[in-house]
Every structure is written in C-alpha cells, then in structure tokens.
SETI-454691 format. One line per field, with one value per residue (C-alpha): y, x, z; residue number from 0; residue in three letters. Coordinates in Angstrom, 1 decimal, always signed. Last residue first. Layout:
# SETI-454691
north = c(Y|...)
east = c(X|...)
up = c(Z|...)
seq = c(NUM|...)
type = c(ALA|...)
***
This chain:
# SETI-454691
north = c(+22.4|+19.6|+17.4|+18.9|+18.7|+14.4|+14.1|+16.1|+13.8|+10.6|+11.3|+12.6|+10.0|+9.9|+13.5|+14.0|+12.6|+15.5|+18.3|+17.7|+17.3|+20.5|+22.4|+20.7|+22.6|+26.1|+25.2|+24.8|+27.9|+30.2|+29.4|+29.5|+32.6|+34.0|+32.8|+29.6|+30.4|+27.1|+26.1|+27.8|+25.3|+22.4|+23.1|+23.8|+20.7|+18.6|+19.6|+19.7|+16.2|+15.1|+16.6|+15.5|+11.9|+12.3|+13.4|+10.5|+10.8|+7.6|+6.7|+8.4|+11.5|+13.9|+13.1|+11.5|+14.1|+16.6|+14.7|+14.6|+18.2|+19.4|+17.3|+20.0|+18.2|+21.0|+24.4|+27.7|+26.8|+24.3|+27.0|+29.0|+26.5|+26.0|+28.7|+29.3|+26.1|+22.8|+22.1|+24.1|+22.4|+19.3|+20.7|+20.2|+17.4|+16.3|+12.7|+12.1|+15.3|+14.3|+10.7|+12.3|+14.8|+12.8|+10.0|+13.4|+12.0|+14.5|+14.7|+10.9|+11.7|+14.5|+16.3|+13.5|+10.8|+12.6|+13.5|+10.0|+8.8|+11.7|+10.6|+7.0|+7.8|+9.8|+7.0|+4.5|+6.7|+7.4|+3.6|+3.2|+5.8|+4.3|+1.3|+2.6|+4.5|+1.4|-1.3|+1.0|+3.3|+0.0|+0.4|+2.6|+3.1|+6.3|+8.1|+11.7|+14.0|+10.5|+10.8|+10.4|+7.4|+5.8|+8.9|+6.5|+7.8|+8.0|+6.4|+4.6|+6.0|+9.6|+8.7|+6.6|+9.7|+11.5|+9.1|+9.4|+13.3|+12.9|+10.2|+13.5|+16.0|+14.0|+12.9|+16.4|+17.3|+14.4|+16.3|+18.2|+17.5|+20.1|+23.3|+22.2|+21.6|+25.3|+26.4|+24.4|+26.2|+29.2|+28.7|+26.9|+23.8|+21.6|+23.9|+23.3|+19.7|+19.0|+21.6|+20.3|+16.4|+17.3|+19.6|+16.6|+14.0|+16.8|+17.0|+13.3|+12.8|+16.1|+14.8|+11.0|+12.9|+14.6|+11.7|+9.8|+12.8|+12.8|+16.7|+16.7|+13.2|+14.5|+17.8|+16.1|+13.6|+9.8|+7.5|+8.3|+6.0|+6.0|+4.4|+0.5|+0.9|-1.2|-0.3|-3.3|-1.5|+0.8|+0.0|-0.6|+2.5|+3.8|+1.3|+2.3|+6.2|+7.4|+4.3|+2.4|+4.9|+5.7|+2.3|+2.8|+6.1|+4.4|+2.0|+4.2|+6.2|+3.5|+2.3|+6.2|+6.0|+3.1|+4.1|+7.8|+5.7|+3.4|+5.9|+8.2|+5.1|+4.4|+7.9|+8.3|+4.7|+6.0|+9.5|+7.4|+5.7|+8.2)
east = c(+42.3|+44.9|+42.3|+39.8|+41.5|+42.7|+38.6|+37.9|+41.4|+39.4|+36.6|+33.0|+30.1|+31.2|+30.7|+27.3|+26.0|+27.8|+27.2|+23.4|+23.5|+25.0|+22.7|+20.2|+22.0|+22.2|+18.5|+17.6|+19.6|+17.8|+14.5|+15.2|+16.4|+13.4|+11.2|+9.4|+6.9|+5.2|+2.2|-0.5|-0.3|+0.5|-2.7|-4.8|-3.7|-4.4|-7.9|-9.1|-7.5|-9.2|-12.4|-12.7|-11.9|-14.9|-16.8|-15.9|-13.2|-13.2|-10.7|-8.0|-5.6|-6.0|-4.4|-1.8|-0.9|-0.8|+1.3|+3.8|+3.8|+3.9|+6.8|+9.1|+9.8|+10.8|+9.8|+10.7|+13.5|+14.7|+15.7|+17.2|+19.0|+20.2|+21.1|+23.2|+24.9|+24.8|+27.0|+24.0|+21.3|+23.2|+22.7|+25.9|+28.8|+28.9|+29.1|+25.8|+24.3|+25.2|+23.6|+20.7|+19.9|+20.6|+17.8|+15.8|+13.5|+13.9|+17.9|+17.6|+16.1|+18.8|+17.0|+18.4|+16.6|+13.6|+13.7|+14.3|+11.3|+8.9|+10.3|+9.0|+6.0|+4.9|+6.2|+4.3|+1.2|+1.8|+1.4|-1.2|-3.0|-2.3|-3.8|-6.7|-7.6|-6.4|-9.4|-12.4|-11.0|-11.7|-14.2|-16.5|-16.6|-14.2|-15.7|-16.1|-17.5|-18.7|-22.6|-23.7|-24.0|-20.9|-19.2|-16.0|-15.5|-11.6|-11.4|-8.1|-6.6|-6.8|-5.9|-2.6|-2.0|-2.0|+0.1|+2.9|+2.7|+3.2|+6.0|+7.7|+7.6|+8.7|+12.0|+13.0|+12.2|+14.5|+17.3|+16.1|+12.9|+11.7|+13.8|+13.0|+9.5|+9.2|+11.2|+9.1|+6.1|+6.9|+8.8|+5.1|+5.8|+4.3|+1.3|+1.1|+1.3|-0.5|-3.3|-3.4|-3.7|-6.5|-8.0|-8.0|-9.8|-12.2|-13.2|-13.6|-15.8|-18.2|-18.0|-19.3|-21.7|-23.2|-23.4|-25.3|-27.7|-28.6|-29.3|-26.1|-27.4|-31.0|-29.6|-26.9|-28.9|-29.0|-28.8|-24.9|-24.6|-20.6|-17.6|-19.0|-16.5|-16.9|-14.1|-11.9|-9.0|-11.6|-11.5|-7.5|-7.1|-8.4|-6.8|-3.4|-3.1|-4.0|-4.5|-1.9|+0.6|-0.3|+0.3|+3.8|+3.9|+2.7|+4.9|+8.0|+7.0|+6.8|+10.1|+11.8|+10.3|+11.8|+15.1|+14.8|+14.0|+17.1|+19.2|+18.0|+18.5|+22.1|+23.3|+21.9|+23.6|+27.0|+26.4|+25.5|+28.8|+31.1)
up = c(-21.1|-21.2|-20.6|-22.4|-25.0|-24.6|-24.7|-28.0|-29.6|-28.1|-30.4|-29.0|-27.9|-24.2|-23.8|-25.1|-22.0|-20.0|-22.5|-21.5|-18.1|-18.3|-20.7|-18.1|-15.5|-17.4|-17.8|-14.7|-12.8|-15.6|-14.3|-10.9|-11.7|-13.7|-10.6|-9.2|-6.5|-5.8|-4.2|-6.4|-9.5|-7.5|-5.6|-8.2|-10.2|-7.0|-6.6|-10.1|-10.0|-6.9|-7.6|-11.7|-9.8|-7.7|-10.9|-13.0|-15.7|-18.4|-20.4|-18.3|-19.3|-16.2|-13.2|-14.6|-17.3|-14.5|-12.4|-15.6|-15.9|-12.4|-11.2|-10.0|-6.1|-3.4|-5.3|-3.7|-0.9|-3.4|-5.8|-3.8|-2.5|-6.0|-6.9|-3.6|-4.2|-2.1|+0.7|+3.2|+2.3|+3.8|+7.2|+9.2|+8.7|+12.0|+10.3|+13.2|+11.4|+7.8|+7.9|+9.7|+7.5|+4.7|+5.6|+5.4|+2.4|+0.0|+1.1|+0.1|-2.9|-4.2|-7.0|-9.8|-7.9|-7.8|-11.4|-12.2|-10.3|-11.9|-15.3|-15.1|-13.3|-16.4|-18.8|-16.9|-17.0|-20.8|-21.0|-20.0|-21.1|-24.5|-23.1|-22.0|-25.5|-27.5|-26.0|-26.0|-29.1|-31.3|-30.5|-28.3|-24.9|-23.9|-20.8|-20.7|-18.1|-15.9|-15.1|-11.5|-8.9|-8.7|-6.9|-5.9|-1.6|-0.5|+3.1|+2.8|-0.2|+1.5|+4.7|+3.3|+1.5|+5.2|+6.3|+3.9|+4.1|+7.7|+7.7|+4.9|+7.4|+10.2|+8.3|+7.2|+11.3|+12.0|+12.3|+15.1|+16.2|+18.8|+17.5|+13.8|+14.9|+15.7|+12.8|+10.5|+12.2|+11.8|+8.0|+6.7|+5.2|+8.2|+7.6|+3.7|+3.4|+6.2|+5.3|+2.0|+2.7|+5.3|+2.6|-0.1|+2.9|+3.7|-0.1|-0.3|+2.1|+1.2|-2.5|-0.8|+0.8|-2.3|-4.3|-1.9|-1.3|-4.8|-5.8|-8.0|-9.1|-10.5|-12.3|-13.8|-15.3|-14.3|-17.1|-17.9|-14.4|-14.8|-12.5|-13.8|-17.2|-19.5|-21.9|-21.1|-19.9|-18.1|-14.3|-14.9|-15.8|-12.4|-10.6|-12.8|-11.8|-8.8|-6.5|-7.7|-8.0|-4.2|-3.2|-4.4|-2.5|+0.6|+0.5|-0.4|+2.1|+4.8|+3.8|+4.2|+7.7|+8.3|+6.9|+9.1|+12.4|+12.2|+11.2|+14.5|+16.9|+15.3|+15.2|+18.9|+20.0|+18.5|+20.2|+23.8|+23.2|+22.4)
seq = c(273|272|271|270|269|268|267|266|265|264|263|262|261|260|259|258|257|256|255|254|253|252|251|250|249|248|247|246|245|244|243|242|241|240|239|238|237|236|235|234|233|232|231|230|229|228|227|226|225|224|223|222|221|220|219|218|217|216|215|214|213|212|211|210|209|208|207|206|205|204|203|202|201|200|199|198|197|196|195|194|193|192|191|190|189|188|187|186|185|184|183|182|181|180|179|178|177|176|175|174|173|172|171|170|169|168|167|166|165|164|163|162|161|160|159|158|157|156|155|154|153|152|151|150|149|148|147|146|145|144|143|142|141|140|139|138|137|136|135|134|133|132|131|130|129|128|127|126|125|124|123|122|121|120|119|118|117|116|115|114|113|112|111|110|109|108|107|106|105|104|103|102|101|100|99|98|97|96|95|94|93|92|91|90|89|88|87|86|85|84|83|82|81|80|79|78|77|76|75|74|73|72|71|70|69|68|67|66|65|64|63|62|61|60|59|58|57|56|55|54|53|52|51|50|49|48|47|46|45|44|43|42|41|40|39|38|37|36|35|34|33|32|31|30|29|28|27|26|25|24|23|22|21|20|19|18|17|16|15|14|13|12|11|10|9|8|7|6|5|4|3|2|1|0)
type = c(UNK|UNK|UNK|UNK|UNK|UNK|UNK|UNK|UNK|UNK|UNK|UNK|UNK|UNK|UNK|UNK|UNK|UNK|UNK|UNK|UNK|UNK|UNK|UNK|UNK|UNK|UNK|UNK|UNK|UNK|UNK|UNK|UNK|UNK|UNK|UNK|UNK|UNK|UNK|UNK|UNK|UNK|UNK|UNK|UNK|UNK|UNK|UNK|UNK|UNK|UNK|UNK|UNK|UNK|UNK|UNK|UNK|UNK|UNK|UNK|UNK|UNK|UNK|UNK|UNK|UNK|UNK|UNK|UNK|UNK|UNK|UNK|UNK|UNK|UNK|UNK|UNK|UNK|UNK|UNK|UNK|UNK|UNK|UNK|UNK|UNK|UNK|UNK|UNK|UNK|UNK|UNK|UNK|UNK|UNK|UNK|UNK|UNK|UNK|UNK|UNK|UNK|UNK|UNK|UNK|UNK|UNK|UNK|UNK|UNK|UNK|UNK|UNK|UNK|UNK|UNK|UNK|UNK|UNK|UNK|UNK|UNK|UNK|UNK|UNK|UNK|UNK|UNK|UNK|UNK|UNK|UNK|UNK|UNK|UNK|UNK|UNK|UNK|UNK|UNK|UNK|UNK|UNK|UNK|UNK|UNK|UNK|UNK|UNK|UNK|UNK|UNK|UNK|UNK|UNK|UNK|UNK|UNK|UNK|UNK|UNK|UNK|UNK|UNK|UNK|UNK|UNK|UNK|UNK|UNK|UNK|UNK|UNK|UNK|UNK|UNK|UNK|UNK|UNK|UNK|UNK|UNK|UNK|UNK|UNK|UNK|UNK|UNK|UNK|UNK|UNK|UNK|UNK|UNK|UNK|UNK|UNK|UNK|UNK|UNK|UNK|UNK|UNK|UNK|UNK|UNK|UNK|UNK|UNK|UNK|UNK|UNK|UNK|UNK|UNK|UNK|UNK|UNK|UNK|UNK|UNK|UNK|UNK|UNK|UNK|UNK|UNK|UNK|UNK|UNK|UNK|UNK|UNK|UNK|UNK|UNK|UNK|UNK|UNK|UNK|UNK|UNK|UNK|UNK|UNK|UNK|UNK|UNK|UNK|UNK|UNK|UNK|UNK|UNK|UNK|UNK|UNK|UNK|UNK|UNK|UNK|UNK|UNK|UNK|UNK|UNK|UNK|UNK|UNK|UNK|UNK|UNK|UNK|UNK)
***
C-alpha cells in the first residue's frame, strides 16, 4: 500500500506541474497571439510595416525571407507535434510506455512546443503590412474594439474548456481516476460524446479565428501564422452530423437548465412530481 500511495503521490505531483506549466505557457501564449500584437497598434503607429518597400523588393529581401523560413519551421514543428502524438500508433505506443500520464505528456509537449514558437518567432519588419488601420479617429477605436473582441474571444474559449472537462484536457483526471482505480475517465462518459471527443478534442474554431485575424494592422509573418493556424484547425477535425446533433441536444440542455431558476415555484413543484 505503500509503494501505490507513493506512485499516486509521485504521478499527482507530475500531472499538477505539468498542468502549471501549461497554464504558463498558455497565458504567455494570449500574450503573444493576441494582445502584443494589439498592443503594437493601440496608438496607431504601428513600427510592424515598411509600406515604402514594394512587394516585389521585400519578397526578394533576404531578411524577409529568412525570417518566413524561421517561422515556417517553428509552425511545422508545432504541427507535427500536435499531429504525431495524436496519431492512434503512436498514442498506443506511448500509452503502453506512459500509462496514465500519456494525457499529461501530450499536453507538456504542446506547452513546449508553443514556448518554441514564442521563443524564436521572427517579426517580418521589413515588407508592407496587408492592412494596417492609421487614420483617425479609426487609429485609436479600431485597436480598442479588437481589444476587446480578443477578451471576449478568450473569454468564451476558457468557458468552453471548462465546460469540456479541463482537467480530463489536461490528464490531471487520468491520474486522479487511475490511483481511485476508477479506469479511464473516457470511459464514464457517453457514447456520444466519446465520439465526439475522439473527432474534435477542444471546438474553439470560431473564436481562434477571430483572434488570429481581426488586428489593426496584419503583417506578413502574422498573415503566416494565422493562415497557418486556420488551415490547420480547419483540416484537423472530422466533425459529423452526429456530433452535430449530440451538441445541440446538449446546448438545448444547458439551455433548459438556466431557464430553470427563472420559472414559478408551481413549474418546479411539476417537475418534481413528474
């Protein structure tokens, strides 16, 4: 009993710190992704654009063309360890190796690799942003409108990970469950909705999308990483007409439930008895 308690305590205390280190990096990520890049505008002077230098001169510039190449390998390295880890092979491999902490693995990895990304990303300073608001009074509004569309965006995609089990997300439930000998906790949930996990993990397209595209000014290396990332959340799920159907009987749900406390006390006594 001993050596199990030690396990449970070794594996706990590995699965919080990684869950730490993602919340780090994810916080840092926010920043990097979303509010440096509106903060670099909020006056409307923006230093990402050279709209001097025509296309033809900075795609030929070898400056601007390194700091693509940089920041291309950065996005594949991010892909390929978000992918291969994914793939069933080689999650069955590392689920043999790892054992609970395979969940908790994944995610260390992902952390990482953002950190990677942040870390060594190259700003392409020397061509023409694709748009780039300047002008007042849209100079001042513009950025803060963004602003605050970003903080709505994050907003949502917090609650929707909380709401999609986050510390299943983050395998801290893995381990809880495992040294509880409670089993896999994909395996209390419903068929629906394991089905549903096993084809989409985190459904935050929209309001990624809205980060990575609504800023005051887009750059080219920022046209990269967003063109980049919208691909790839585009091809990476396979959603189907019964995930489909599984979501919206549960937001009809969600629904009902907050409508609930806002009906009489006769509504409530029928259900009751119902």
């Amino acid at each position: 009993m001993a050596s199990v308690g030690l396990r449970g305590w070794a594996l706990c205390t590995v699965s919080l710190l990684n869950s730490a280190f993602v919340f780090i990096s994810g916080a840092d990520f926010v920043r990097f992704i979303s509010f440096r890049a509106i903060y670099h505008n909020i006056t409307g002077d923006t230093k990402l654009c050279q709209d001097s230098i025509p296309w033809s001169v900075a795609l030929q510039d070898s400056s601007v063309l390194g700091s693509l190449f940089v920041d291309l390998g950065l996005l594949a390295l991010f892909i390929v360890q978000h992918s291969l880890l994914a793939w069933s092979p080689v999650k069955h491999a590392l689920q043999s190796v790892l054992g609970t902490l395979n969940r908790t693995a994944y995610c260390f990895t992902t952390a990482l690799a953002l950190q990677i990304i942040m870390r060594y990303w190259q700003p392409v300073t020397g061509a023409p942003c694709l748009w780039s608001v300047r002008h007042a009074p849209w100079s001042i509004w513009f950025p803060l409108l963004c602003f605050s569309l970003h903080f709505l965006c994050w907003a949502i995609i917090c609650s929707i990970l909380m709401i999609f089990d986050y510390p299943e997300l983050l395998g801290i439930k893995q381990v809880y469950y495992d040294c509880l000998g409670l089993g896999d906790p994909l395996s209390h949930k419903s068929p629906r909705a394991q089905h549903l996990l096993s084809h989409f993990r985190h459904p935050v397209c929209l309001e990624l999308g809205v980060v990575l595209w609504l800023l005051p000014a887009l750059s080219l290396d920022r046209l990269l990483l967003a063109g980049t990332l919208s691909t790839y959340l585009a091809l990476a799920h396979s959603l189907d007409k019964q995930d489909l159907a599984y979501l919206c009987v549960q937001l009809n749900h969600k629904l009902q439930l907050f409508a609930e406390p806002h009906r009489g006390s006769g509504d409530a006594s029928d259900h009751k008895e119902e």
